[in-house]
C-alpha positions in Angstrom: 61.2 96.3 117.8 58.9 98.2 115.7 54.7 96.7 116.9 51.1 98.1 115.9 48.1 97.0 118.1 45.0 96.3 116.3 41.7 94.4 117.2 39.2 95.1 120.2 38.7 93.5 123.7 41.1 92.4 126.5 44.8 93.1 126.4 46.3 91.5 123.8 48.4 88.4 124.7 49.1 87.2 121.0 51.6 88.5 118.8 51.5 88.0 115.2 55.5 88.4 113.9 55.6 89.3 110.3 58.8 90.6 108.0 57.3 93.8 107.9 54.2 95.3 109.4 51.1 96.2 107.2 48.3 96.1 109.4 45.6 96.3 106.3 47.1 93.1 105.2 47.0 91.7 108.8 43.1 92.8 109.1 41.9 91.1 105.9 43.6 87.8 106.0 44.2 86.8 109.7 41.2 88.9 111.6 38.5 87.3 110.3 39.7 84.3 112.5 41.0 86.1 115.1 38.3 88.7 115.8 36.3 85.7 117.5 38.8 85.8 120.2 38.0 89.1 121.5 41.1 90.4 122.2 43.5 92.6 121.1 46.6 91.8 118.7 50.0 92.5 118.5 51.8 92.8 115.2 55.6 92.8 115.2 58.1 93.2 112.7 61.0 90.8 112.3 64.4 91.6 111.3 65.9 90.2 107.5 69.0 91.0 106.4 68.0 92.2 103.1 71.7 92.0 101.8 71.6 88.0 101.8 69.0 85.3 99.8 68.7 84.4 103.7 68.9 85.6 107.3 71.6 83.1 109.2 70.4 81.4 112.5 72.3 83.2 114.4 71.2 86.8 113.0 67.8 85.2 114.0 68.9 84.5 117.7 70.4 88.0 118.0 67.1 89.1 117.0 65.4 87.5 119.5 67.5 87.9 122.2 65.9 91.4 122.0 62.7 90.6 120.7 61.2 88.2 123.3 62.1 90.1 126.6 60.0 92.9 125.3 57.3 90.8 124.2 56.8 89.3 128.0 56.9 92.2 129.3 53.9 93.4 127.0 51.7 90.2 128.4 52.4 88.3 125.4 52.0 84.3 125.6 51.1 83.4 122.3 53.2 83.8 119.3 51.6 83.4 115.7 55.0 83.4 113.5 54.7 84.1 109.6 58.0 83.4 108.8 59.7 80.1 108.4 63.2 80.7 109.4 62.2 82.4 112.4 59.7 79.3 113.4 62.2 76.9 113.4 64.7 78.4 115.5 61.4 79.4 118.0 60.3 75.5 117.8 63.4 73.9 116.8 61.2 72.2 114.2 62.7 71.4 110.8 59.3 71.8 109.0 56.8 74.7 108.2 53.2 73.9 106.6 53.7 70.4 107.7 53.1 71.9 110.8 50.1 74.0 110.1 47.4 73.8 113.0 49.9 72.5 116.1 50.6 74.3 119.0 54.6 74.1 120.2 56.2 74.5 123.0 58.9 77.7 122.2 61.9 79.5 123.4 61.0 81.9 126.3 58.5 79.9 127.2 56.0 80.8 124.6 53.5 79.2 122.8 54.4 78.7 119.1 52.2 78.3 115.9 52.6 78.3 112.3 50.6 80.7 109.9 51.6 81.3 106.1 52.3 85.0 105.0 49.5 86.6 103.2 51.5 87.3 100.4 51.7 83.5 99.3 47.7 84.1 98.9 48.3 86.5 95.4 50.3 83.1 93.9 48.1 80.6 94.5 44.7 81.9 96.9 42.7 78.9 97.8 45.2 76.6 99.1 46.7 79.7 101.1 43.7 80.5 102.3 42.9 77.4 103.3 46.0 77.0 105.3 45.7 80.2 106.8 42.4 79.6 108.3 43.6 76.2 109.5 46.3 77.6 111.4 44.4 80.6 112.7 41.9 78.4 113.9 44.1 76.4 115.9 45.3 79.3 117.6 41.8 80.3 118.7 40.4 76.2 120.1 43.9 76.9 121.7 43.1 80.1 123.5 39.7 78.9 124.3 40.4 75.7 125.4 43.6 75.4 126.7 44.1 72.2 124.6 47.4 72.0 122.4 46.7 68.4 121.1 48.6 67.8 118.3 46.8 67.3 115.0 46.0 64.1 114.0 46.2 62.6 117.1 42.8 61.7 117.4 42.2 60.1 113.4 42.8 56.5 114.5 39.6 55.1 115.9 40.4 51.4 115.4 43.7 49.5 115.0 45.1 46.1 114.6 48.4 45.3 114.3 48.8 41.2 114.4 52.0 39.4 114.9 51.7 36.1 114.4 51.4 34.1 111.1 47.9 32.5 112.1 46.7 35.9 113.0 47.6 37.8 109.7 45.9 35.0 107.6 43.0 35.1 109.6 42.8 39.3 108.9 43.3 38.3 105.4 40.2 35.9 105.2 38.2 38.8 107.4 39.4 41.7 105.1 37.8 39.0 102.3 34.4 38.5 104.5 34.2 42.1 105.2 33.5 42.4 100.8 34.4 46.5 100.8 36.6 49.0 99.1 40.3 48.7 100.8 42.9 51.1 101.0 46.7 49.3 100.6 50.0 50.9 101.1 53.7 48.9 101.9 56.9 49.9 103.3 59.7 48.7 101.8 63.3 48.6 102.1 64.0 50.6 98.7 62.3 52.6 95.9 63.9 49.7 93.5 61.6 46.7 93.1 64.1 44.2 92.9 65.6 45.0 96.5 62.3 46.8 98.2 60.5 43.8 99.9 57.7 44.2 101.8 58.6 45.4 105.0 54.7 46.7 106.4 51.3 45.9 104.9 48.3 48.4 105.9 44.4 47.7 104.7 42.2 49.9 105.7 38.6 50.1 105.3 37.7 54.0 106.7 39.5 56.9 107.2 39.5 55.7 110.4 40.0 52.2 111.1 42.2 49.8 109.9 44.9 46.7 110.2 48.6 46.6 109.4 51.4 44.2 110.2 54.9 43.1 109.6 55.5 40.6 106.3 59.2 40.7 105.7 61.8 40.8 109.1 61.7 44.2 109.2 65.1 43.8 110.6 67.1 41.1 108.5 64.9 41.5 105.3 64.3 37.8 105.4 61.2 37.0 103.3 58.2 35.4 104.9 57.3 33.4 102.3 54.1 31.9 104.1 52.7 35.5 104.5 54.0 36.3 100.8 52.0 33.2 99.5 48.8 34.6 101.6 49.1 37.9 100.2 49.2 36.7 96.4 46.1 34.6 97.7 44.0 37.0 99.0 44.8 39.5 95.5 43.5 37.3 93.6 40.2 36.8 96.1 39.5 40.2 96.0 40.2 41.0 92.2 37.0 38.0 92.7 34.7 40.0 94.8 34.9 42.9 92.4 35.5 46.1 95.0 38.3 48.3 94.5 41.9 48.5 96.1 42.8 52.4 96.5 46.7 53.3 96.8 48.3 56.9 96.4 50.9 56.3 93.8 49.9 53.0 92.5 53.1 53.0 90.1 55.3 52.4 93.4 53.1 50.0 95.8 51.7 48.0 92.6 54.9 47.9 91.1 57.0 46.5 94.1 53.9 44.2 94.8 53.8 42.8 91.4 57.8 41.8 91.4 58.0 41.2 95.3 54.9 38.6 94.8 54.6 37.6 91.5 58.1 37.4 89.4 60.6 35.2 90.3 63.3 37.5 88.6 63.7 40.7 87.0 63.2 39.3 83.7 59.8 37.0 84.3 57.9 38.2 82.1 54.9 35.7 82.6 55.2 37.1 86.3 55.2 40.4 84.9 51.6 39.8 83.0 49.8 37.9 85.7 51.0 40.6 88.0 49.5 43.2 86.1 46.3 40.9 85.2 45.6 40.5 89.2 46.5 43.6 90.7 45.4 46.4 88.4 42.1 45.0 87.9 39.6 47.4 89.7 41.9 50.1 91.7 41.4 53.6 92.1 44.5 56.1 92.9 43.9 59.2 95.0 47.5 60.9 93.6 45.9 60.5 90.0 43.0 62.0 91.5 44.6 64.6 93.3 46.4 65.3 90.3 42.9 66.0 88.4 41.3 67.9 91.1 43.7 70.5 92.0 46.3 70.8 88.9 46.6 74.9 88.2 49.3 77.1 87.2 50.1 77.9 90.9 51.2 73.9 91.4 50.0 71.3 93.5 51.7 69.2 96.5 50.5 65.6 95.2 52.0 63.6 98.0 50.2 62.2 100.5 51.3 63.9 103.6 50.9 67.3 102.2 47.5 66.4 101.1 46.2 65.4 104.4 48.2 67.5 106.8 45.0 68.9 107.3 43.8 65.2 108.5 47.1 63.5 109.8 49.0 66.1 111.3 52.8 65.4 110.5 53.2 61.9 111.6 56.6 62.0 109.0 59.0 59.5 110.5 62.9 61.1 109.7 64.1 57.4 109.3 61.7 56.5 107.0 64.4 56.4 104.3 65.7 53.2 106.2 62.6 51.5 107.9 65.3 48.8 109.4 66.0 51.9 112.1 62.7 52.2 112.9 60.6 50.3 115.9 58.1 48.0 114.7 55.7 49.3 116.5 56.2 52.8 115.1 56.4 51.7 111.8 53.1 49.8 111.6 51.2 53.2 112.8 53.1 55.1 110.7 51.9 52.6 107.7 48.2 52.4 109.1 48.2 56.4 109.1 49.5 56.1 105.4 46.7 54.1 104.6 44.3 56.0 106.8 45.0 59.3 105.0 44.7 57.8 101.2 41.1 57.4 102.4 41.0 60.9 103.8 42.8 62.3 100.5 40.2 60.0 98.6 37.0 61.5 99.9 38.7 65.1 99.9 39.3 64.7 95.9 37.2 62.4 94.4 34.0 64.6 94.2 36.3 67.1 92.8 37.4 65.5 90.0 34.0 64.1 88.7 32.3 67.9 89.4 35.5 69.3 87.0 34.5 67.1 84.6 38.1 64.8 84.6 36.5 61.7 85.3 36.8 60.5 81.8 39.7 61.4 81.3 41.0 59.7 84.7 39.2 56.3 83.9 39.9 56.3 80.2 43.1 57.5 79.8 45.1 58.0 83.3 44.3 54.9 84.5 45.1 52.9 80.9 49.0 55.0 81.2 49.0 53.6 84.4 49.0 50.2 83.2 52.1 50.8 80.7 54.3 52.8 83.2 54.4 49.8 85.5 54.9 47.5 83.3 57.9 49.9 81.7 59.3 49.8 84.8 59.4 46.4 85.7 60.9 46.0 82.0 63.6 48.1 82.3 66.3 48.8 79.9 69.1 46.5 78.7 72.5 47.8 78.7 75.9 46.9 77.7 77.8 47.1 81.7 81.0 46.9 79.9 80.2 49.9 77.2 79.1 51.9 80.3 82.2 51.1 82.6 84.6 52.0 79.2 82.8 55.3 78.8 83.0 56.3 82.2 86.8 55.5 82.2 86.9 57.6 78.7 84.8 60.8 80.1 86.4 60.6 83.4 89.8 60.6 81.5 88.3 64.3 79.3 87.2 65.4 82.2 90.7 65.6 84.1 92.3 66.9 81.0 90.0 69.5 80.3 90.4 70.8 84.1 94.8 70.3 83.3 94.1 72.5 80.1 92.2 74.8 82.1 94.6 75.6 85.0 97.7 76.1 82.4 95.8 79.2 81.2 96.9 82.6 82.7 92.9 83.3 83.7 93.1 80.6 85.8 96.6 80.9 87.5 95.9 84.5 88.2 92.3 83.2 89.9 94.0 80.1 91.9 96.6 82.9 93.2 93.9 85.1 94.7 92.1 82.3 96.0 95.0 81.4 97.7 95.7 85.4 99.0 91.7 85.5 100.3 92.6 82.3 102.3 96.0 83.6 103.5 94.9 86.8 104.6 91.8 84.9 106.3 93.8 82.5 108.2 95.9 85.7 109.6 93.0 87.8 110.6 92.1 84.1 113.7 95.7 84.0 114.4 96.9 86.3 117.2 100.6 85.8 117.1 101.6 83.7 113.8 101.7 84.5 110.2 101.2 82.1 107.9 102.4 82.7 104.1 102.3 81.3 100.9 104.8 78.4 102.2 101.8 76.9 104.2 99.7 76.8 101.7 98.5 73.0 101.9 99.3 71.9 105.0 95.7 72.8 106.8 92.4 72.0 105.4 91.5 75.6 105.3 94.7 76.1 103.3 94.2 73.8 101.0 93.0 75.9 97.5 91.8 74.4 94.4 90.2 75.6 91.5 86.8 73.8 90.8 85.0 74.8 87.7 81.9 72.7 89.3 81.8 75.2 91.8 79.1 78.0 90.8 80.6 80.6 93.0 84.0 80.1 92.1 82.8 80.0 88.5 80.6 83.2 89.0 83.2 85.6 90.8 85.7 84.3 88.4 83.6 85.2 84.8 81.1 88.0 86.1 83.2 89.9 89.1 85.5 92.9 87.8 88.3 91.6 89.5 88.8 89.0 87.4 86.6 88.7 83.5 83.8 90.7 84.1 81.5 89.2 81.5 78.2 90.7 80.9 75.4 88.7 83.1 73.3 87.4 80.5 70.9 85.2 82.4 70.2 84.6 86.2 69.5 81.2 87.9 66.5 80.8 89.8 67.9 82.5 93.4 68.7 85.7 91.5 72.5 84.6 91.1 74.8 84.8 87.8 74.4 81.6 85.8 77.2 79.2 84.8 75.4 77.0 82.6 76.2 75.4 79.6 73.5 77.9 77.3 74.8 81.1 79.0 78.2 79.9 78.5 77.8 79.5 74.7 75.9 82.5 74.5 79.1 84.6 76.0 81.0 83.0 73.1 79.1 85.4 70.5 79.9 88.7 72.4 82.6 91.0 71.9 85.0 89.2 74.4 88.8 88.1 73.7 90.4 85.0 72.2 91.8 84.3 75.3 88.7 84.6 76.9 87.0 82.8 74.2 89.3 79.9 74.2 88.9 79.0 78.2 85.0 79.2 77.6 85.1 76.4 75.0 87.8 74.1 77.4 85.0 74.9 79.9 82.0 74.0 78.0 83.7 70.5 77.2 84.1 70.0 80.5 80.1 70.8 81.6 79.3 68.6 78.7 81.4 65.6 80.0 80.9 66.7 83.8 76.7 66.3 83.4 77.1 62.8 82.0 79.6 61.8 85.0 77.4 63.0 87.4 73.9 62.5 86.5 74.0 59.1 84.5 76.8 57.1 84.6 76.5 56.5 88.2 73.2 55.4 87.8 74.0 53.2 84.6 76.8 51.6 86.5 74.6 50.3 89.3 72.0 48.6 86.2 71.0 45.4 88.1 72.4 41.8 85.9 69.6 39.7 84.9 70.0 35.8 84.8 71.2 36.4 81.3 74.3 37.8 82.0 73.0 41.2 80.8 71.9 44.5 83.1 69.0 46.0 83.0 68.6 49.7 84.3 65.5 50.7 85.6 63.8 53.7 86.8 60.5 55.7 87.6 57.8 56.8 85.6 55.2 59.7 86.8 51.8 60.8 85.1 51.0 64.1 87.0 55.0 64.9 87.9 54.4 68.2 86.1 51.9 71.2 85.8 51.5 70.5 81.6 50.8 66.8 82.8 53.7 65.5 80.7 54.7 62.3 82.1 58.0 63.0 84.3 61.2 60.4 85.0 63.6 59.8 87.8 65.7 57.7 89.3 67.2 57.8 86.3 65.6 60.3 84.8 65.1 58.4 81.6 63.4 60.7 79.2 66.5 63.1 79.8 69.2 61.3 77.7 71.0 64.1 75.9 70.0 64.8 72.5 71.8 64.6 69.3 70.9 68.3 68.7 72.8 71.1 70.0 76.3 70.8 67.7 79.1 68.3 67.7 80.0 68.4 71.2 76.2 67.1 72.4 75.9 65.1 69.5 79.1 62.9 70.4 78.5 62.5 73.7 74.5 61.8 73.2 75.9 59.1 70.5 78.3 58.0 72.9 75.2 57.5 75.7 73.1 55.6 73.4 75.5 53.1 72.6 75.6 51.7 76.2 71.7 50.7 75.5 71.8 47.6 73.4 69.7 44.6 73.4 70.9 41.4 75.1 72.1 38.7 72.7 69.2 36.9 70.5 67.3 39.8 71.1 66.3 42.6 69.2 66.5 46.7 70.2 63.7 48.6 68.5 62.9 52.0 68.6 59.8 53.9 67.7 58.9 57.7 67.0 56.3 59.7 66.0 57.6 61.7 62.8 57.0 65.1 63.7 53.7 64.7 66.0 53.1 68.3 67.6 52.9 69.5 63.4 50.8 66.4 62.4 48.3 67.3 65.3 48.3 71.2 64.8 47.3 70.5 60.8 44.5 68.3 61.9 43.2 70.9 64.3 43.8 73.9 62.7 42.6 72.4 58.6 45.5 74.7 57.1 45.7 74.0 53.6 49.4 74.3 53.4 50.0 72.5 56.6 48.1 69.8 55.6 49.1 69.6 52.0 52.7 68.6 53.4 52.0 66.0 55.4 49.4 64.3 53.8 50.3 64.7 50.1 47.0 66.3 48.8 44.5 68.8 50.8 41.2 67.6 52.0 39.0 69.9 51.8 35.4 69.5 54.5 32.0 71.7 53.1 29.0 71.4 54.5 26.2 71.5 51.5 22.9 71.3 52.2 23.5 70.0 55.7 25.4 67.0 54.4 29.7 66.9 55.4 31.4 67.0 52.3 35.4 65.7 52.0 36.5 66.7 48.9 40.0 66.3 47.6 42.0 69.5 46.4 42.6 67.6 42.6 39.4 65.9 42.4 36.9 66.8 39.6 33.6 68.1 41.0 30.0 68.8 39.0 28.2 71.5 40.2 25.1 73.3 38.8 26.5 72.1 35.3 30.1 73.4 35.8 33.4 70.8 36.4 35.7 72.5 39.1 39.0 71.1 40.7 38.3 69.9 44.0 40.1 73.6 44.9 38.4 75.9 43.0 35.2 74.0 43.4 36.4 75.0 47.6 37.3 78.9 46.9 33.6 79.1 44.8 32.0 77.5 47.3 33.6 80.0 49.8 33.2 82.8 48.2 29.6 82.0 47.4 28.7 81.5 50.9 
């Protein structure tokens, strides 16, 4: 245990654990906060094992087996940890910054707390900063007061939860008579609209006051189609009064609210349009705003709880995948803290986004997408279930044969035969008295070798390590390690390697390319949802704000990540092969549109190239200002000027030069 004392004033019974001690660091970020407490500090290193992307639990256990004796003995109470991993063993907490300004209960008896390393402030400084004095000032109302309430605790000032039918309608006609803004968030049973329900209802009219209750069983799923019929109801009464309904992530509670009260199947489209018509007539939506406000190359956390941990706390319930395994009564807070926070998250943003000038572009543009993606999703996409069952029976079939091909080669025999050897010679070094050879190989689970070219590490000791191909590392994933990818794999094709070599790498790239499309789409396709036509539909997520360029983002499928026809005759198959499962129900008509080459279009316009624009729009327009009066001239026109007849393109180099 390396420490450094810094600060003035009584002993110090805090410690501030950090990866590595730099007590400048410590002074400028975390004393600022601290000094008020007049005491001194403790800073203590923490052990990493620098050899590994990450320090096991157990290394971390070892480490404090010897760490927090010598602490108690120093006085320390208090600990101030700056590094997740070793926070979550202290607290047994599975969560970091959601966690920012609560006091825990640790191991040895210590008091626990949160703070983000300084370092995270050089990548992105305010919200670091922000969370740093959040923590920090936790830590000193702690000290001073004694009081570890947990964050959040306190938000809810008024709540109602009604259980019976004549008391929900009667909130409905008061949420009416109260004639304010509303907050509105659900629970439901699935992030599919179709099977989602409406479990919980919250309206709330504050940050901190607010009702919520049950519509659906939240047990059985059973609709409550009195309460359903009240809900649609009082939508339509308050599109009437003209104040706004504010969600966070509109395009999942609108969406599920449109089909759940609106459509009577997946493909009414009159239910579609009066949904639409009803509900996103005067709404506001504080991720769209969040979105706006705080959108910079460092990132942004848009979702709810992460914007108002500040507010909330972390009320996260673990089961919330699966609200049917949560208490009612839990649930309904949950959903009233849900609704709650959007209000927070609105008043935190809002002002934000009008001072940075995005307002327009929010109410003019945002909030018209907004409109489309929901309606896009509750659309869907037709597809033909048997084209998508025959491919997956085709690909599958590729799939096993390229993995056949691959094992007959000598690369791979010789790598299966190791693998075998490392687990041999593992299995000997538990056992005390028996040896187990190459006969056993099989019979236990931990004998049991195969060779998996969807396995990254097998695939990265097996093309980069010297034992076995030792190809040149061209590009590294994301963690630091070797990559296996389809790119770097084609790449290796053009070095200096042998046919041998060269040969396995192509058996290996049809396999990715097949492997991808079983994995990522097909299972998704196969689960499209039939429609009363006898035709499946396949539906899936849209996002504006899902990425830093504010390109709109897809999952669930991801449907703006079909593969592409470009990329040689291996993609271009299996894209063709993809694109054939979409196809539009009989009597119906599939059509697709495209903008022919937009990004070139748009940079002519805005840069007025000559040559760019003479391509795409067949002659050049040329724009001159004469005598304060905009000019278009075309580049073959005939112009008369001060008793001369130029072409509308030298008349444009004279004027020019003569400026």
């Amino acid at each position: 245990m390396q420490y450094e004392i810094i600060g003035k004033g009584d002993p110090a019974k805090i410690a501030i654990l950090v990866p590595r001690i730099q007590v400048a660091e410590v002074k400028k970020h975390y004393m600022p906060v601290l000094s008020k407490l007049n005491q001194e500090i403790m800073i203590c290193d923490l052990y990493l094992n620098r050899k590994k992307k990450k320090t096991s639990n157990t290394e971390i256990k070892e480490y404090l087996d010897d760490l927090l004796p010598n602490l108690t003995n120093a006085g320390i109470e208090t600990l101030i940890v700056c590094q997740p991993d070793y926070f979550k063993v202290l607290t047994k907490q599975g969560k970091t910054d959601a966690n920012i300004g609560d006091i825990f209960d640790g191991v040895g008896g210590f008091k626990v707390t949160y703070c983000p390393h300084y370092s995270r402030v050089f990548y992105d400084p305010e919200k670091t900063r922000s969370k740093i004095d959040q923590a920090l000032s936790s830590m000193v109302n702690f000290v001073n007061t004694g009081s570890s309430k947990k964050l959040g605790s306190d938000i809810i000032k008024s709540a109602t939860y009604p259980s019976t039918v004549k008391d929900k309608l009667a909130w409905l006609d008061k949420l009416i008579e109260m004639d304010c803004d509303l907050t509105c968030d659900i629970e439901g049973f699935s992030l599919k609209h179709f099977d989602a329900g409406i479990g919980t209802i919250t309206f709330c009219w504050n940050q901190h006051e607010g009702v919520a209750f049950e519509v659906d069983n939240c047990q059985t799923k059973a609709e409550n189609a009195i309460i359903r019929q009240a809900l649609k109801t009082f939508f339509y009464r308050f599109k009437a009064g003209g104040n706004r309904m504010i969600y966070h992530n509109i395009s999942y509670d609108v969406y599920v609210l449109i089909y759940q009260l609106f459509m009577d199947h997946i493909l009414d489209q009159e239910g579609i349009l009066e949904g639409l018509e009803v509900m996103l007539h005067n709404w506001e939506c504080t991720q769209l705003i969040t979105y706006l406000a705080t959108n910079s190359c460092a990132g942004n956390e848009l979702g709810l709880k992460a914007q108002a941990q500040e507010f909330a706390g972390n009320y996260a319930v673990e089961e919330i995948k699966d609200i049917r395994q949560i208490p009612l009564d839990t649930l309904l807070e949950y959903n009233l803290i849900d609704g709650l926070s959007t209000w927070y998250v609105y008043n935190k943003h809002y002002q934000t986004m009008i001072d940075d000038q995005q307002e327009e572009i929010y109410r003019d543009h945002f909030k018209q997408w907004v409109v489309d993606i929901i309606q896009m999703q509750l659309t869907g996409l037709p597809v033909n279930i048997q084209k998508v069952i025959n491919l997956d029976k085709l690909l599958t079939g590729e799939s096993e044969y390229n993995v056949w091909k691959m094992k007959q080669t000598k690369i791979v025999q010789g790598f299966i035969y190791q693998l075998e050897e490392d687990a041999l010679t593992k299995k000997n070094a538990k056992l005390k008295t028996k040896v187990v050879t190459r006969s056993d190989l099989g019979l236990t689970k931990d004998l049991e070798i195969t060779f998996n070219p969807s396995s990254a590490p097998q695939l990265q000791r097996l093309l980069y390590s010297k034992e076995f191909l030792g190809l040149p590392v061209l590009d590294l994933t994301d963690s630091g390690l070797p990559s296996t990818g389809a790119d770097t794999l084609e790449k290796l094709l053009n070095h200096n390697i042998s046919e041998e070599t060269k040969d396995f790498l192509k058996i290996l790239l049809e396999y990715k390319a097949s492997a991808i499309i079983l994995s990522t789409f097909l299972p998704a396709f196969l689960k499209a949802e039939p429609g009363s036509d006898g035709w499946h539909y396949l539906f899936g997520n849209f996002r504006i704000g899902g990425t830093l360029s504010g390109r709109l983002s897809s999952n669930n499928p991801n449907l703006q990540n079909i593969p592409s026809s470009a990329g040689g005759p291996l993609k271009s198959r299996l894209a063709k092969l993809i694109k054939e499962c979409f196809e539009a129900p009989p009597g119906w008509l599939f059509i697709g549109l495209d903008f022919d080459s937009l990004e070139d279009r748009i940079s002519a316009l805005q840069t007025k190239d000559p040559e760019k624009l003479k391509v795409y729009m067949g002659h050049i327009v040329y724009e001159l200002e004469i005598d304060g009066v905009i000019h278009h001239i075309r580049d073959d026109s005939e112009v008369e000027y001060d008793g001369n007849t130029y072409t509308g393109e030298k008349f444009y180099e004279m004027w020019n030069s003569k400026i």
